[in-house]
GUKOL-671671 format. One record per residue: residue number from 1; residue in one letter; z, x, y of N, C-alpha, C in turn. Coordinates in steps of 0.02 Angstrom, whole numbers, plus 50000, padded with zeros to 5 digits. Atoms other than C-alpha are relative to their C-alpha. Layout:
BEGIN
{gumi NUM,'A',{Z,X,Y},{Z,X,Y},{Z,X,Y}}
...
***
This chain:
BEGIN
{gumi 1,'X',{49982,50030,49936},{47665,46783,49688},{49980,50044,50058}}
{gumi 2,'X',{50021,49962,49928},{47601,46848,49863},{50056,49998,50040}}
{gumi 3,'X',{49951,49985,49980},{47708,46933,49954},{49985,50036,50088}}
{gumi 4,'X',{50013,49977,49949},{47729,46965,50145},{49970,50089,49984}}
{gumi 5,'X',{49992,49917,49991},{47691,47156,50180},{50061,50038,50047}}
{gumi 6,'X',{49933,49961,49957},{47862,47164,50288},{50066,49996,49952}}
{gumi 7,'X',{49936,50003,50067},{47951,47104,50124},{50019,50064,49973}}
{gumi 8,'X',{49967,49956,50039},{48051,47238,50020},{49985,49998,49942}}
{gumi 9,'X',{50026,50019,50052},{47982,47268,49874},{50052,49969,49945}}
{gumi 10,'X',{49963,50039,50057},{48132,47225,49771},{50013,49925,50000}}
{gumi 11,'X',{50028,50084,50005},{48143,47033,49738},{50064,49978,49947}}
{gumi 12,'X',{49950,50036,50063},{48311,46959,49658},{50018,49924,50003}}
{gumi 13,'X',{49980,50072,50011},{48290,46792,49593},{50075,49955,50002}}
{gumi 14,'X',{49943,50034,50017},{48465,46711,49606},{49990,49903,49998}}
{gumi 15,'X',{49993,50071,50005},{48549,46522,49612},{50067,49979,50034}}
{gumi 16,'X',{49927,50026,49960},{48661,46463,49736},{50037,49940,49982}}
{gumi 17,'X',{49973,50058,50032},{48683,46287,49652},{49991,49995,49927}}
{gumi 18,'X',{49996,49976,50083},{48727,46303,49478},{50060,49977,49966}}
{gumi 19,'X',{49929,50002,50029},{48856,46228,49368},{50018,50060,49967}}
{gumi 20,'X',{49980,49933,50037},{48896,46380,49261},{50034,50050,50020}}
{gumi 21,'X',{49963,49960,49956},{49020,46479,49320},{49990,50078,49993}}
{gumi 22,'X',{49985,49928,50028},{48984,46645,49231},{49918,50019,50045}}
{gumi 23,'X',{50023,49975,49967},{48825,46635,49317},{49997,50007,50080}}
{gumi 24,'X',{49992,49984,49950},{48873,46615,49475},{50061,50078,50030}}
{gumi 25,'X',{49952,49922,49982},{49011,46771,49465},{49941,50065,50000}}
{gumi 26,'X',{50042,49953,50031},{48856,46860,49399},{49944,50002,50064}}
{gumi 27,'X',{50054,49998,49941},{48735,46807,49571},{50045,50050,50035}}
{gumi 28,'X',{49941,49962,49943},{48898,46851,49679},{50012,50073,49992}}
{gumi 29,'X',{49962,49934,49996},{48932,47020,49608},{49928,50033,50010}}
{gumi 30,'X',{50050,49992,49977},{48737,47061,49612},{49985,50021,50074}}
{gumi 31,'X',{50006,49992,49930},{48738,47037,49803},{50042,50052,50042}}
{gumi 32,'X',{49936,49964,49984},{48891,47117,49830},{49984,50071,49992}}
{gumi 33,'X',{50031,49933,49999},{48826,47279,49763},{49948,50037,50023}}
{gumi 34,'X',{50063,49972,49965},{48668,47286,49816},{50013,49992,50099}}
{gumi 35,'X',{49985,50012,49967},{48738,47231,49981},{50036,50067,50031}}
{gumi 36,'X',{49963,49920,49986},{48859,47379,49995},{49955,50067,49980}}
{gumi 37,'X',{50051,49924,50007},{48729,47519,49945},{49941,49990,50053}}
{gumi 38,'X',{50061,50007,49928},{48627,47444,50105},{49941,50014,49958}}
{gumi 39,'X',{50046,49977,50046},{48504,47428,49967},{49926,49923,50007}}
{gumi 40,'X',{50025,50056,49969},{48344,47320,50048},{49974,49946,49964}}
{gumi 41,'X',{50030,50041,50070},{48288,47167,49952},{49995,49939,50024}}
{gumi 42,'X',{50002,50073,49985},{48235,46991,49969},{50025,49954,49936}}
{gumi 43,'X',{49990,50048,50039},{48327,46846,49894},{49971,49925,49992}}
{gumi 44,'X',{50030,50057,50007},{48249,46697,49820},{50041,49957,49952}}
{gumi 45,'X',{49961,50045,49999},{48349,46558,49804},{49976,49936,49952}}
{gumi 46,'X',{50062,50039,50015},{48258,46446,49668},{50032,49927,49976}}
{gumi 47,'X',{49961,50069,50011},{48389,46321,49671},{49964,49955,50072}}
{gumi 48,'X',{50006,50022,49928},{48348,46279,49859},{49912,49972,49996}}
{gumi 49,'X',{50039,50033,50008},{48212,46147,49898},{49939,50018,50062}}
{gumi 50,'X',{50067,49978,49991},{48024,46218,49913},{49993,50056,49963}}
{gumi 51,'X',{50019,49956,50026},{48046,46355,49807},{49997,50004,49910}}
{gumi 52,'X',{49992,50021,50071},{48002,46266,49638},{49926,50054,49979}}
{gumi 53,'X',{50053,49958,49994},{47839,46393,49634},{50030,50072,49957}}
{gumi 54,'X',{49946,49945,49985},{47967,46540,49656},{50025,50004,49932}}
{gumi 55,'X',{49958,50021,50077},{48061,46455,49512},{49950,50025,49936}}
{gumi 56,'X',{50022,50009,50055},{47930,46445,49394},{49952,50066,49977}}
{gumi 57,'X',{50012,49939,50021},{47856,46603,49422},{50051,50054,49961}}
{gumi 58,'X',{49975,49986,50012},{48003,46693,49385},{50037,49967,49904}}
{gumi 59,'X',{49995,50045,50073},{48024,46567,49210},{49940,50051,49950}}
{gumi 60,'X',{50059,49978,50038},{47849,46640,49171},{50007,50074,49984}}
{gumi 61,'X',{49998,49938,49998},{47858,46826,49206},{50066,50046,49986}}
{gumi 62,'X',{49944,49955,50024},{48041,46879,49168},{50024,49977,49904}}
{gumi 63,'X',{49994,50011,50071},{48020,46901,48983},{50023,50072,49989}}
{gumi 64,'X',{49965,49963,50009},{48156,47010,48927},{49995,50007,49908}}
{gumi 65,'X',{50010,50007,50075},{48129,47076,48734},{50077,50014,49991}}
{gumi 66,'X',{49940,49974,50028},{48317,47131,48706},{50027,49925,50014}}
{gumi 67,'X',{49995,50083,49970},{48346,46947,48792},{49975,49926,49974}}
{gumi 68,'X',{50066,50074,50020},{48283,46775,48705},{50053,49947,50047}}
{gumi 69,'X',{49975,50066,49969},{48329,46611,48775},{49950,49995,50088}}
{gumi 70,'X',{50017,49990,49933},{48274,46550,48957},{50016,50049,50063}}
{gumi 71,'X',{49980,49955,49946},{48283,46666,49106},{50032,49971,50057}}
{gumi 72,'X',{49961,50024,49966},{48418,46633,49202},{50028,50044,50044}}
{gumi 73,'X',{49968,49934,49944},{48478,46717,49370},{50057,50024,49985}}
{gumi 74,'X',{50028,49968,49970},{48501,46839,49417},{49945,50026,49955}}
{gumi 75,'X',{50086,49963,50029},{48321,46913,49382},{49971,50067,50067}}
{gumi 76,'X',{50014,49933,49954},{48255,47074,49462},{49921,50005,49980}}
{gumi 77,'X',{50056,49961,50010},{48081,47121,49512},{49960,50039,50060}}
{gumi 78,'X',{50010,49956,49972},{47993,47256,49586},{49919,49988,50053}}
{gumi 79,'X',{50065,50000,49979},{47859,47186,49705},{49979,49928,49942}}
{gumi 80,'X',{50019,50050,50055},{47773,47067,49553},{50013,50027,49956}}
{gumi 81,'X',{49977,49959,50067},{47842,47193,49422},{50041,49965,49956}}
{gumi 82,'X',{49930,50018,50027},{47969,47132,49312},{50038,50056,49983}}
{gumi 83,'X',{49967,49951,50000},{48123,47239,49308},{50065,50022,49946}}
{gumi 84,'X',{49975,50034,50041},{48248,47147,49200},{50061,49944,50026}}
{gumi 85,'X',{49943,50046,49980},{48402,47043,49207},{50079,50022,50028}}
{gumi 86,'X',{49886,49965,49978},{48612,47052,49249},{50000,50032,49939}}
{gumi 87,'X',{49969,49949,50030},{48633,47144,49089},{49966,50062,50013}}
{gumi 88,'X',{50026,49944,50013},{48510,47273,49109},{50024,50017,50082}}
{gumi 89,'X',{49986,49954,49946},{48573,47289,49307},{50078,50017,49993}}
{gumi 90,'X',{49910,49947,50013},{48762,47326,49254},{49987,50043,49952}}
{gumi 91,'X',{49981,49926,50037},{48723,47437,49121},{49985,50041,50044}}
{gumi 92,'X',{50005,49942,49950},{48638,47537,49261},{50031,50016,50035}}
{gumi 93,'X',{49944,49960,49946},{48772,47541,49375},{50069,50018,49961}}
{gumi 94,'X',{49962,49976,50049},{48874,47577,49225},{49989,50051,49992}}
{gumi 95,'X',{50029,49937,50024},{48770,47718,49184},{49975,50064,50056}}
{gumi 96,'X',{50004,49969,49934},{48753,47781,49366},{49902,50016,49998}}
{gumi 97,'X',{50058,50011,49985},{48548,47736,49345},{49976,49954,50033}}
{gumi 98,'X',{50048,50044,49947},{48531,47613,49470},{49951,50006,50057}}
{gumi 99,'X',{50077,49991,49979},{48404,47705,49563},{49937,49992,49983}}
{gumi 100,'X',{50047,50007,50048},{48306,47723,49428},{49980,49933,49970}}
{gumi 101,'X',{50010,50088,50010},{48337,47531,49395},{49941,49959,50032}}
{gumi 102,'X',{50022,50023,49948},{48290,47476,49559},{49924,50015,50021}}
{gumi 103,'X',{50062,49950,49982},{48152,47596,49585},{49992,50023,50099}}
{gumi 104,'X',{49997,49989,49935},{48184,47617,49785},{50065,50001,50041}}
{gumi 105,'X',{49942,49961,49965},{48378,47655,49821},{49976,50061,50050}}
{gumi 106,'X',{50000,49958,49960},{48371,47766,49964},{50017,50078,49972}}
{gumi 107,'X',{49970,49975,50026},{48423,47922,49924},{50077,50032,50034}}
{gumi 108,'X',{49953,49991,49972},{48555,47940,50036},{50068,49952,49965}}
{gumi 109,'X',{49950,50091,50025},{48657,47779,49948},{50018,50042,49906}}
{gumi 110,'X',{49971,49964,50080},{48776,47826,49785},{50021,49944,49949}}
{gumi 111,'X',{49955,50054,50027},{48850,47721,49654},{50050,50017,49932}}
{gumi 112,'X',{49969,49950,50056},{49017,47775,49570},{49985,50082,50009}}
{gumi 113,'X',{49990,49913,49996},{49004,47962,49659},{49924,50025,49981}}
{gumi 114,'X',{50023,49958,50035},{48841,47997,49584},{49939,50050,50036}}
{gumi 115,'X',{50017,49944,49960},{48776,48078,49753},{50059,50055,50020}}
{gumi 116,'X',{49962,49951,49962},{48937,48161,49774},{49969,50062,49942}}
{gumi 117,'X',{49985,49926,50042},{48920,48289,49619},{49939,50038,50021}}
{gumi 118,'X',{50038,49926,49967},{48744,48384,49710},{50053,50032,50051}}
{gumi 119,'X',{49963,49995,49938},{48865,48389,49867},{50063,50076,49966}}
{gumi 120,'X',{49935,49969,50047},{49011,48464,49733},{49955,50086,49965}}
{gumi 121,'X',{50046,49952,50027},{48876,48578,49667},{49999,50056,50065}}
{gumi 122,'X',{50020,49950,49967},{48819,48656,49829},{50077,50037,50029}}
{gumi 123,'X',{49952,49949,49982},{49001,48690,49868},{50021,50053,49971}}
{gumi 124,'X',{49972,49959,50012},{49042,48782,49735},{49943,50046,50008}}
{gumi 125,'X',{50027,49955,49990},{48885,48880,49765},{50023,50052,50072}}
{gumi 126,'X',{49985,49936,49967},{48935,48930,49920},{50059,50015,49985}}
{gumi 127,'X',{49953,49951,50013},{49106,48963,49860},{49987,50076,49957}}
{gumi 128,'X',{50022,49936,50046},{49029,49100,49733},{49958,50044,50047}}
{gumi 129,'X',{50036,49932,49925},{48922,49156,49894},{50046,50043,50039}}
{gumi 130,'X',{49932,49978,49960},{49086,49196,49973},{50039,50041,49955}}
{gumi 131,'X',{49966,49942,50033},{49163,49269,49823},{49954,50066,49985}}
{gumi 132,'X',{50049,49933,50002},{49010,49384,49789},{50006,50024,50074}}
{gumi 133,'X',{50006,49972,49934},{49025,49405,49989},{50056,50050,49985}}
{gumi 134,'X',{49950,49986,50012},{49194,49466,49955},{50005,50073,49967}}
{gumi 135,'X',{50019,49957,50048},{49167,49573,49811},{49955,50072,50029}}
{gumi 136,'X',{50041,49959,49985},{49038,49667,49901},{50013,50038,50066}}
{gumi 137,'X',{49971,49957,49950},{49142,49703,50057},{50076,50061,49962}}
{gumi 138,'X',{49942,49961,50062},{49287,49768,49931},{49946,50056,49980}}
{gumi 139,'X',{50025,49927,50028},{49166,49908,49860},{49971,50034,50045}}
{gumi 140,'X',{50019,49960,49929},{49093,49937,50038},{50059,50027,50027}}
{gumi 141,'X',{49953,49980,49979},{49266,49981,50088},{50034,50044,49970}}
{gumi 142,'X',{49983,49942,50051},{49312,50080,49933},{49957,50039,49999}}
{gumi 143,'X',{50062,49948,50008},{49140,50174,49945},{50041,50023,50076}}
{gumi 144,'X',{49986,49952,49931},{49206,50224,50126},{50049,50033,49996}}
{gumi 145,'X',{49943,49971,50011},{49362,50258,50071},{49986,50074,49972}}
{gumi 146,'X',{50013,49924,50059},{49310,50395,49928},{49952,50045,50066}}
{gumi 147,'X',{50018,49956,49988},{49189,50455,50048},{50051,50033,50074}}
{gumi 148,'X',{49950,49978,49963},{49317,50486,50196},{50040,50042,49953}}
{gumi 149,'X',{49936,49950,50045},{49452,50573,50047},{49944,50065,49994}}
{gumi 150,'X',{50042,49950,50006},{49274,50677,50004},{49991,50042,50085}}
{gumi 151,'X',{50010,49966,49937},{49248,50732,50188},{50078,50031,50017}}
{gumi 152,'X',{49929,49967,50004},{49458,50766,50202},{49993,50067,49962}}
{gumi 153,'X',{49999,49952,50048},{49433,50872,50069},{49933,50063,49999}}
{gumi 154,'X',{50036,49944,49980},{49276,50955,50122},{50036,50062,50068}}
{gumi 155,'X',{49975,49999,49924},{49372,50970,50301},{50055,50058,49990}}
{gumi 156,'X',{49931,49954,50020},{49529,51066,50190},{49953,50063,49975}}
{gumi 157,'X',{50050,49936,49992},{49397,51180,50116},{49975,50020,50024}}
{gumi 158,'X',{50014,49956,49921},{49326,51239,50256},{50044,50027,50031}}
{gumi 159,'X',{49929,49977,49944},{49484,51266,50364},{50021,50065,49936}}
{gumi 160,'X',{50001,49949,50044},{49534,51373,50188},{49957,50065,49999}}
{gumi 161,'X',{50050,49940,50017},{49374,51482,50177},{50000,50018,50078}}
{gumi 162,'X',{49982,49951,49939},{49406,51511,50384},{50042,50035,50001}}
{gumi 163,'X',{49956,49949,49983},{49549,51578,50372},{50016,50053,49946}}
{gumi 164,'X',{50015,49925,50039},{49509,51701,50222},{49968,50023,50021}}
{gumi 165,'X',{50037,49989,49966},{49382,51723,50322},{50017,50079,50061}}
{gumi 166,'X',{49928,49988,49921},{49506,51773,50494},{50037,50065,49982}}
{gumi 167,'X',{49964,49938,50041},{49601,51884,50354},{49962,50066,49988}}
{gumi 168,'X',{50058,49941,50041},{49451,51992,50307},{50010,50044,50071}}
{gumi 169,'X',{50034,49996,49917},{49400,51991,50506},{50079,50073,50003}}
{gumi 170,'X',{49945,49972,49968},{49593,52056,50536},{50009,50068,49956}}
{gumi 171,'X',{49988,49925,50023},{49600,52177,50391},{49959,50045,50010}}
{gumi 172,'X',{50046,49943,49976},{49443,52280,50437},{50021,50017,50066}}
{gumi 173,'X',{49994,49943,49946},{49499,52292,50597},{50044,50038,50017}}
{gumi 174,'X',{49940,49927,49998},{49659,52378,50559},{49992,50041,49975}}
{gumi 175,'X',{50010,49933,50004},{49580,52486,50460},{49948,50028,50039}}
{gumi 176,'X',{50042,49963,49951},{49443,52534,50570},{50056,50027,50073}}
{gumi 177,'X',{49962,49965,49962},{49587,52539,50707},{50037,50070,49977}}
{gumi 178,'X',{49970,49960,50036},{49700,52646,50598},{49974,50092,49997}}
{gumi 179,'X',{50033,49946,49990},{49580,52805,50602},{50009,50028,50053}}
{gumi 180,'X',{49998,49960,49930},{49561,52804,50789},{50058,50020,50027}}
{gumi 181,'X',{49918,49998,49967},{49742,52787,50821},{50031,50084,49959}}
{gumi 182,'X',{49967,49922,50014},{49781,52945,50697},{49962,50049,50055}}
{gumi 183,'X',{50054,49964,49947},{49628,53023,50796},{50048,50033,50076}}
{gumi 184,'X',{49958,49991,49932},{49725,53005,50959},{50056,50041,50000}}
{gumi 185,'X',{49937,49958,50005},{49891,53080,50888},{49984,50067,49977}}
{gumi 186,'X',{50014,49926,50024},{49805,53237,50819},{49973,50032,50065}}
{gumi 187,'X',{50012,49971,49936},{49736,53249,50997},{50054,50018,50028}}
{gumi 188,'X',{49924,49983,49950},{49896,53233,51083},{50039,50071,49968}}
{gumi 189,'X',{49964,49948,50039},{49988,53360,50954},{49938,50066,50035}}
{gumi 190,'X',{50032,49920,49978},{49849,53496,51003},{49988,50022,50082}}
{gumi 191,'X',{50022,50004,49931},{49843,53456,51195},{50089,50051,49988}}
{gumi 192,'X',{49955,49971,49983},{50027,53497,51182},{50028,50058,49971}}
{gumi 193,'X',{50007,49937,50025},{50019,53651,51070},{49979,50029,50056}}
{gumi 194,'X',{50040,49972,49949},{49894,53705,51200},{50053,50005,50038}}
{gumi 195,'X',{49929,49958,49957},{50032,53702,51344},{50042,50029,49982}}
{gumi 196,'X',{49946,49956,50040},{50151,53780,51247},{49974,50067,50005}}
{gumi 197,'X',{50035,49934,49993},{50040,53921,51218},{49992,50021,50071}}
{gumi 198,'X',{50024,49971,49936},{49978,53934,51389},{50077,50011,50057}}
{gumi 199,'X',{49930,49978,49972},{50167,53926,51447},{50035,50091,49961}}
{gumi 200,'X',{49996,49961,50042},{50207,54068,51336},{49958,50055,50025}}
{gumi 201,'X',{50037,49947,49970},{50062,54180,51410},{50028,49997,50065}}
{gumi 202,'X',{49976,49974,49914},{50129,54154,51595},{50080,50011,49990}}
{gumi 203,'X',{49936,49965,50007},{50311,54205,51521},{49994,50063,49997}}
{gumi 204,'X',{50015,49908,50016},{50226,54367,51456},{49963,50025,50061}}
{gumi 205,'X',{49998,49980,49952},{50132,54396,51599},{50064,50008,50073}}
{gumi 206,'X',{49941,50010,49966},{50304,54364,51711},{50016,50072,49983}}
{gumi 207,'X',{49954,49946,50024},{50385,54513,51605},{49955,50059,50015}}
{gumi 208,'X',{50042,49944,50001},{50247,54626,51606},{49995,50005,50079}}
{gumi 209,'X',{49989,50004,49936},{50255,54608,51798},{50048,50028,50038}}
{gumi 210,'X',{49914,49984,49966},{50431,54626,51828},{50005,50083,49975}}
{gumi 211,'X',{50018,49924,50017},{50398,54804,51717},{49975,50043,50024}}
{gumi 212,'X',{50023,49959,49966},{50284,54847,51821},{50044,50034,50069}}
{gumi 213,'X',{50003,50013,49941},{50366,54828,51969},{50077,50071,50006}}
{gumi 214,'X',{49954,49951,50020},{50528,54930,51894},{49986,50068,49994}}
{gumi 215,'X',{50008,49938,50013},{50442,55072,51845},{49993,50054,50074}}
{gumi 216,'X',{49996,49980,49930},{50397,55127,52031},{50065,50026,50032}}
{gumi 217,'X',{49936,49990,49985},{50573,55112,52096},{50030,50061,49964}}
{gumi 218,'X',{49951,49982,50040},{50638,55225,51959},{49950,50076,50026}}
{gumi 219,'X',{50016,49959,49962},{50498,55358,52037},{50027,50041,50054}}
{gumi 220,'X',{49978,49953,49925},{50561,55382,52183},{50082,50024,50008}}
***
């Protein structure tokens, strides 16, 4: 059958006038789904009068091998493809392959969740991005830690080896003081020997003076 070029390639034969009730639940729920997945498609109506062509193509070309008997709507085809019938489009939306059915679902359009689980996927990726984030600020913070306790502890050894250090400094210089300071007192002890003595010579000269001075008197 020739087909506009603004048509959709999918193509579902139905039957709006039909005694049979099982196939009309079976057009109705057809529409209904493809309807709600905004899923684009032209219907051909081969009950409705001018489309006995329509009809008979679809008689000719929807030969189903799992299927015998006449082909009866709903019928699915892809462009002039044949695609199959209502059982083979509920097992697919049974089986969450009605893209693969159809051959041109969008990919934005789900049926039964089965775009949510990439969605479910990338969350838990980034949740594991966040726990590895996690993880890796935890040992960045324990690596700072140890090395802050290592620098404390360099910080205590040092301050230690200054002030053995301070100790050394202080004991050399009491004994280097220690010398000069006796030094000084062995000076002082002989400065004041020295006056002593030199007091001691101007006592004896005094006497030897005063002797002299007696002997004269006792002349005359």
């Amino acid at each position: 059958m020739a087909s506009s070029s603004l048509d959709p390639p999918l193509k579902v034969y139905t039957a709006s006038i039909v005694g049979n009730t099982e196939i009309r639940k079976q057009v109705q729920r057809t529409l209904f789904i493809l309807q709600s997945l905004n899923v684009p498609f032209k219907e051909i109506d081969i009950t409705q009068r001018g489309n006995q062509e329509h009809r008979s193509f679809m008689q000719e070309h929807a030969i189903n091998k799992r299927h015998k008997g006449v082909p009866l709507p709903p019928q699915f085809f892809h462009n002039d493809d044949y695609i199959g019938n209502y059982v083979d489009f509920e097992e697919a939306v049974e089986e969450n392959e009605i893209a693969t059915f159809l051959k041109l679902i969008p990919s934005s359009t789900s049926v039964k969740g089965s775009s949510a689980e990439p969605e479910d996927e990338e969350g838990d990726d980034d949740e594991e991005e966040d726990e590895e984030g996690e993880d890796e600020e935890e040992d960045e913070d324990e690596a700072e830690g140890d090395e802050q306790e290592g620098d404390e502890a360099e910080d205590e050894e040092g301050d230690e080896e200054g002030d053995e250090e301070e100790d050394k400094e202080n004991a050399v210089t009491v004994t280097l003081r220690r010398p000069e300071a006796a030094k000084e007192e062995e000076k002082a002890e002989d400065e004041e020997e020295g006056e002593g003595e030199d007091e001691e010579e101007y006592e004896d000269e005094g006497e030897e003076e005063e002797e002299d001075e007696e002997e004269p008197e006792e002349e005359e």
